[in-house]
C-alpha positions in Angstrom: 88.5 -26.1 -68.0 87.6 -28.5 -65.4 89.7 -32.1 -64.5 90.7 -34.7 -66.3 88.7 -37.7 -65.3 91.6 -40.5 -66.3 90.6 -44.1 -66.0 93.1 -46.8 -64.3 93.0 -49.9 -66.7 91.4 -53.0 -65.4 89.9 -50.7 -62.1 87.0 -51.5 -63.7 86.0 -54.9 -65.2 82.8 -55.4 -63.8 79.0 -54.7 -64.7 78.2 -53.1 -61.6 80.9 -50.8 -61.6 80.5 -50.2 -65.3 76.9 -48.9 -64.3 78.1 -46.6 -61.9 80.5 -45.1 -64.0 77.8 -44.6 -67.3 76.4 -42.2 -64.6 79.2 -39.9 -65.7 78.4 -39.8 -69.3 78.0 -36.6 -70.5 74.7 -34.8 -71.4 73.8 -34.8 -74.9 74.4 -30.8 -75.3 77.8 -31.1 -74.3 80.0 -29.3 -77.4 83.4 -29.9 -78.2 86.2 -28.7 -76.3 89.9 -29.1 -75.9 88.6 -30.9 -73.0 87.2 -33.6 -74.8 90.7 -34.1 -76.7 92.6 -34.4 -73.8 90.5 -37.4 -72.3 90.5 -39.3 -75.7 94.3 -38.9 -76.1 94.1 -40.3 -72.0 91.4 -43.1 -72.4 94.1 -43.9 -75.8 97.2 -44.4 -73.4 95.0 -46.7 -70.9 93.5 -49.0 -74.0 97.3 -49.7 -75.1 98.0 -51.0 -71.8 94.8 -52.4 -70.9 93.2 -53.6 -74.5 90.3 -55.7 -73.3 88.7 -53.3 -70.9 84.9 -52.9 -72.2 85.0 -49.5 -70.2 87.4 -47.7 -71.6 85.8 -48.2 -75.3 82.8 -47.4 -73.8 84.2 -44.1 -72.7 86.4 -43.3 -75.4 83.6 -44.3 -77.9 81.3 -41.6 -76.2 84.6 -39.2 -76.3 84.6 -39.5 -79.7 80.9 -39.4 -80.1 81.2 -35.2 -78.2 84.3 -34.7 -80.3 81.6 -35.1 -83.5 83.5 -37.9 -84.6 80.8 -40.2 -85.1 82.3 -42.5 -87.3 85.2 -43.6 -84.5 83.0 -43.7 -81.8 80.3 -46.0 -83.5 84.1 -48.5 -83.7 84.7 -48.1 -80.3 81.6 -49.4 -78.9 81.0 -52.3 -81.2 84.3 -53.0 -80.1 83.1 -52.7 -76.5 80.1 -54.9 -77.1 83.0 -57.9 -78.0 84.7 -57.5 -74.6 82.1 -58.0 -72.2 78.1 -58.4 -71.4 76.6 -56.1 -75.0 73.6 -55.3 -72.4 76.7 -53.0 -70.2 77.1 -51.0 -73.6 73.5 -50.4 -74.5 73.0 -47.7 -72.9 75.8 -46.0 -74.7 74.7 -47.4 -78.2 71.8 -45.9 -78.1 73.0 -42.3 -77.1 75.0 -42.7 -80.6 71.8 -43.5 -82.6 70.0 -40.8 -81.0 72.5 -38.3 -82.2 72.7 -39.5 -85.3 68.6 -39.1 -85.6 67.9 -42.9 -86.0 65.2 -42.5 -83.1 63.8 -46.0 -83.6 66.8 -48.2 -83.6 67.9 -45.8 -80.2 64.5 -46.7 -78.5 65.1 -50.5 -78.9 68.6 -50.0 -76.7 67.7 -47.4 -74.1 64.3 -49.6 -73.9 66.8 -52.5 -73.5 69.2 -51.0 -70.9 65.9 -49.8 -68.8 64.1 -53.2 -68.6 67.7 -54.0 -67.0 68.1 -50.9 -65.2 64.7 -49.3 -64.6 66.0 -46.4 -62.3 68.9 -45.4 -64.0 68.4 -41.4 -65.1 70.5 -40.9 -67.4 68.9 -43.6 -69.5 65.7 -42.3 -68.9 66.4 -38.7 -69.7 67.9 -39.5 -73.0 65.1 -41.5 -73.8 62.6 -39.1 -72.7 64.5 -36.5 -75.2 64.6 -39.1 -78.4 60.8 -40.3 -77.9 60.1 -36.3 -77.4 61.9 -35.5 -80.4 60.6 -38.5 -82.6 56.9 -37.1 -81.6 55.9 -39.6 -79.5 54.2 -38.1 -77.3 52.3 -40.7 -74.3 55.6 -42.3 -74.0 57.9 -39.3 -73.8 55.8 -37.7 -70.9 55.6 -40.9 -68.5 59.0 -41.1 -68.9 59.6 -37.4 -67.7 57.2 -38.1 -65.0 59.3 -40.8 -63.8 62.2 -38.6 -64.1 60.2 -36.0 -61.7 59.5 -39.0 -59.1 63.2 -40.3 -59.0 64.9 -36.7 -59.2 65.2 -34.3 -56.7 66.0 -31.0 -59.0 64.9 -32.2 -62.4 66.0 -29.5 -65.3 63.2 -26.8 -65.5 63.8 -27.7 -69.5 62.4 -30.7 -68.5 58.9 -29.6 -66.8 58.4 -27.7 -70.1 58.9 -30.6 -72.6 56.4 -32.4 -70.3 54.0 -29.4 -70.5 54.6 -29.0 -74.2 53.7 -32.6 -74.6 50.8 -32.3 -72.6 49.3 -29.4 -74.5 49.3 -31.8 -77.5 47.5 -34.2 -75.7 43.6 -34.3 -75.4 43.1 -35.6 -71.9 45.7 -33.0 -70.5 45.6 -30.0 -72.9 46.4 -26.4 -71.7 44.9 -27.3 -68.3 46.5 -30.1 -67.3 50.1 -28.3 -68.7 49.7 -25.4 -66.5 48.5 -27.4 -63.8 52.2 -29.2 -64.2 54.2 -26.0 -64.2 52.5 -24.7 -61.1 52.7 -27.6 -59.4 56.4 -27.6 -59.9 56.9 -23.4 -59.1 54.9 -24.5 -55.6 57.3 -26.6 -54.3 60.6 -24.5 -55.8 58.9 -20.8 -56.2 58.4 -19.0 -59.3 61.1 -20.2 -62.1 61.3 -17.5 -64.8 61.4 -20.0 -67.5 58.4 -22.1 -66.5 56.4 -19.1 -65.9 56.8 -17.6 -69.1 55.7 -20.8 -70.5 52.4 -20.6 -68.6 52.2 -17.1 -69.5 52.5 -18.2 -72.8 49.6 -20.5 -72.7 47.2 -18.3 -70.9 47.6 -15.9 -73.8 47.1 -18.8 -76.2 43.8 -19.6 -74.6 43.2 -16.1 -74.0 43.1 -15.1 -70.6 45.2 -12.2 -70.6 44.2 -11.1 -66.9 45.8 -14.4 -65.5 48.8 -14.1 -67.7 49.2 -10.1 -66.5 49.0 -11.6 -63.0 51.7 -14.4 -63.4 54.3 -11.2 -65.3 53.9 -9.6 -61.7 55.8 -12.2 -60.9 58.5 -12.3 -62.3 62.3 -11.4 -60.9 61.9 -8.0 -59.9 65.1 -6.8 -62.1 63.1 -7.8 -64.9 60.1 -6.3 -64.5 61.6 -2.9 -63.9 62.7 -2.8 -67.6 61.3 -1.3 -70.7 61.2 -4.7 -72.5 58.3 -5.9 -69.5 56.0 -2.7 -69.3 56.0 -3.2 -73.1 54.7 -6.6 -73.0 52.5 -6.5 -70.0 51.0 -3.7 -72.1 50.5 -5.6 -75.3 48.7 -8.0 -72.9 46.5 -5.0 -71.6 45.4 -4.1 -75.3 44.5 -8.0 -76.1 42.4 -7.9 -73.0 41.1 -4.5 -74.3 42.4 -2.5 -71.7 43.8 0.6 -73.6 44.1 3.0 -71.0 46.5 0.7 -68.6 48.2 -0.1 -71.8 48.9 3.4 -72.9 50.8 4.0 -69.2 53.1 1.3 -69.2 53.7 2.1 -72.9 54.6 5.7 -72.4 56.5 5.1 -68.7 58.3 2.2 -70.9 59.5 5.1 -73.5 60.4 8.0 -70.5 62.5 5.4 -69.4 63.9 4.4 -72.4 65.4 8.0 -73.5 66.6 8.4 -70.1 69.1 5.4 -71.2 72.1 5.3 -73.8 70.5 4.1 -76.9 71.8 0.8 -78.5 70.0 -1.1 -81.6 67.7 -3.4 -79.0 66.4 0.1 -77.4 65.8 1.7 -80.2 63.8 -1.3 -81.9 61.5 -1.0 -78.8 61.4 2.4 -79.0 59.7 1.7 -82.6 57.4 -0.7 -81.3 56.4 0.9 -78.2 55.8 4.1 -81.1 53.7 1.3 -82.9 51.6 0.3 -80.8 50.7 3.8 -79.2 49.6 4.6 -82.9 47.5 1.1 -83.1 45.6 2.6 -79.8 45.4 5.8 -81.5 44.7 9.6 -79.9 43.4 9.8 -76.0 40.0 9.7 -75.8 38.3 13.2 -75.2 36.1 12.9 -72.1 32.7 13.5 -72.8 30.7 16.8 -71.4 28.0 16.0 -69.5 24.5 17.6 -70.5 23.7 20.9 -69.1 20.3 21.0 -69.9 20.3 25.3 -69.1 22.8 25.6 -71.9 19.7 24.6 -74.7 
C-alpha cells in the first residue's frame, strides 16, 4: 500500500496552490482500496479543524468519488464550490459527471477549467477519455494530440484511442492510424501494444505480408511461443501461403507436446489440429513427363 498523502488544514487556501495539488488527483481507473478509506477518514479529521478549506472537500469529495460513493462525493464538492472561486473545483466536478456517464454536462466543466487552464493534463486527458467515450470523435483526437505535444511519455493506451479514432475518420482512416502508431514506436521502439494494433489493421485492410513483417517484431519471448507461430500462420493462409503456414503450424504442435499440458495448450492444440485440416493433405509433387515412358 503506498503513503498516506494527509493535508495540513489551511496549507492550502489559495487557487494557485489548489491547481497544483488537482495534479494529484487520481486517474479515473483507480479501484477501491483500504487505501482510499484511510485518506477519507484523514481528509475527515482536517475538515473538523479546518471547515472552510475548499481543498480538502475537493479532495475528500474525489475520495469518496474512488470509494464508489458517488452520492457523498457529489456533497462534498458542491460544498467546495461555496468556499472559494467554483472555477478551482471544475475540474473536479466534471470528473464526477464523467463517471457517472453524464458526458455532456462533464464537457461544459472540463471545457470550463481548460479555457482557464489550457495546459493542465490531467484536465485534458479526462476530457479526451469522456469526448472518446461519448463518440465524439474530431474533438477527442485534437485533444490527445495536445496531450502528445505537452507529454513526454504519454500512456501507449492513449496512442491507440487516437488511432482508433482516426480509423473512424475519413481524412485519416487506416493510413493515417498507422502512420500515428509508427510515428510513436520510432521515437520509443517497438511497443507490443501499439504494434499489435497496427498488426491488427493491416489485416483489416488486408495486407497480411506487412502484418507478418511487424509479428517479427515483437519481444523475442513472445515470438518463441506456440500461441505466435499459430497466429503468424493464420496470417500465412489469409495471404495464401499454405506451405509456410503448415510449418509454423506443426513446429507450433512439436513444441506444444513437449510441454505440460494445461486447458490454454490444449485449446491451441485443437485449433492448431483445425486449421491443419482447413489446409488439408500435402500436396503430392507432380512427375514430370517422361516422354520414353509412352
Amino acid at each position: 500500500m503506498g503513503a498516506t498523502f494527509r493535508v495540513v488544514p489551511g496549507a492550502c487556501a489559495t487557487a494557485a496552490c489548489a491547481l497544483f495539488l488537482l495534479l494529484l488527483i487520481p486517474a479515473p481507473n483507480l479501484m477501491a482500496h483500504p487505501g482510499v478509506e484511510d485518506r477519507i477518514h484523514l481528509l475527515s479529521e482536517d475538515i473538523v479543524a479546518s471547515p472552510n478549506n475548499q481543498y480538502l472537500y475537493v479532495q475528500r469529495g474525489l475520495a469518496y468519488s474512488n470509494n464508489a460513493q458517488p452520492q457523498l462525493a457529489l456533497a462534498d464538492i458542491k460544498t467546495a464550490e461555496t468556499l472559494g472561486d467554483p472555477l478551482d473545483v471544475a475540474f473536479a466536478r466534471g470528473i464526477l459527471l464523467y463517471r457517472a456517464g453524464d458526458f455532456t454536462a462533464a464537457r461544459v466543466y472540463f471545457d470550463r477549467y481548460l479555457q482557464a487552464h489550457p495546459r493542465h493534463l490531467a484536465s485534458l486527458e479526462y476530457r479526451a477519455r469522456m469526448l472518446r467515450d461519448a463518440g465524439v470523435n474530431a474533438a477527442a483526437l485534437a485533444d490527445f494530440q495536445q496531450i502528445f505535444a505537452l507529454k513526454a511519455t504519454p500512456d501507449p493506451g492513449y496512442y491507440i484511442s487516437a488511432a482508433r479514432i482516426m480509423v473512424a475518420l475519413p481524412e485519416y482512416g487506416i493510413d493515417g492510424a498507422i502512420a500515428l502508431l509508427d510515428k510513436r514506436m520510432d521515437q520509443v521502439g517497438v511497443l507490443s501494444s501499439l504494434q499489435r494494433y497496427a498488426i491488427e489493421l493491416e489485416t483489416d485492410r488486408q495486407h497480411y505480408d506487412a502484418a507478418i513483417t511487424r509479428m517479427a517484431t515483437l519481444d523475442k519471448a513472445l515470438r518463441a511461443t506456440p500461441q505466435w507461430q499459430v497466429e503468424v500462420a493464420q496470417l500465412h493462409m489469409q495471404a495464401g501461403q499454405p506451405e509456410q503456414a503448415r510449418g509454423l503450424l506443426e513446429q507450433a504442435d512439436s513444441r506444444l507436446r513437449a510441454l505440460r499440458s494445461n486447458t490454454a495448450r490444449v485449446e491451441l492444440q485443437r485449433t492448431i489440429q483445425r486449421l491443419l485440416q482447413e489446409l488439408g493433405p500435402i500436396p503430392e509433387p507432380i512427375k514430370a513427363h517422361d516422354p520414353e515412358a509412352g
